[in-house]
C-alpha positions in Angstrom: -4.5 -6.9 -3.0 -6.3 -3.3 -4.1 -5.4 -0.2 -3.0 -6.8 2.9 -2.4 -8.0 6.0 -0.3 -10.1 6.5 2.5 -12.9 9.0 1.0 -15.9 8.7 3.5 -15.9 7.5 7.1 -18.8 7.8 9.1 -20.0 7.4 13.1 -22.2 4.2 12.3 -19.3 2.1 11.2 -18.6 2.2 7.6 -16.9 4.2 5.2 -16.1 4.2 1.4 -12.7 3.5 -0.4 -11.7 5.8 -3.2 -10.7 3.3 -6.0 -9.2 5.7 -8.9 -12.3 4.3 -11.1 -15.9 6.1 -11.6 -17.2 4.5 -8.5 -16.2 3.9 -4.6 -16.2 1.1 -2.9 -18.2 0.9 0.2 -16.7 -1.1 3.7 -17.9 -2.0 7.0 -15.9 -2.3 9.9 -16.1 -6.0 10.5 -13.8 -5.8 7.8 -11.0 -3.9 8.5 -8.5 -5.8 9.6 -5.6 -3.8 11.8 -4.8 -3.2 15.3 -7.0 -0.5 16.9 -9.4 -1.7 13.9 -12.1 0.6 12.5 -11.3 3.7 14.8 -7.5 4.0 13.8 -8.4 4.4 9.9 -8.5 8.2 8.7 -9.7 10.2 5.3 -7.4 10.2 3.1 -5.5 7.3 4.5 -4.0 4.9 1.9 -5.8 1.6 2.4 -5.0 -1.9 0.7 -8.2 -4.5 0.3 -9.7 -7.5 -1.2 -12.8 -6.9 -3.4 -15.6 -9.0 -2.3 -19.2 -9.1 -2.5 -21.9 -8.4 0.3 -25.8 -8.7 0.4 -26.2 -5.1 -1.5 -23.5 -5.1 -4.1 -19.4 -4.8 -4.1 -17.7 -4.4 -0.8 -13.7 -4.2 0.4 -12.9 -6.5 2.8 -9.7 -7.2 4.5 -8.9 -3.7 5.0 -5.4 -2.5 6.2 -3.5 0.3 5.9 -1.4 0.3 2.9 
């Protein structure tokens, strides 16, 4: 699994993953995958993830706190 940090987290359910590359990874909360799920998560958090692919480009999924 990836890891990185929580960059972006917004009210309408997603948020984006801070890779270490030139570009973040976006995620929705269907896929983070922890107790208390999408509204435990934090920016700046360190997250570990699976990259995967969604209907408008890459996504994380599985996401859990590192």
């Amino acid at each position: 699994m990836a890891e990185g940090t929580i960059k972006k987290l917004t009210d309408k359910g997603f948020g984006f993953i801070d890779t270490g590359g030139n570009k973040d990874l976006f995620f929705h909360s269907s896929n983070v995958e922890c107790e208390g799920g999408y509204d435990s998560l934090h920016e700046g958090q360190r997250v570990s993830f699976t990259e995967g692919e969604g209907p408008k480009g890459p996504r994380a999924e599985n996401v859990q706190p590192a």
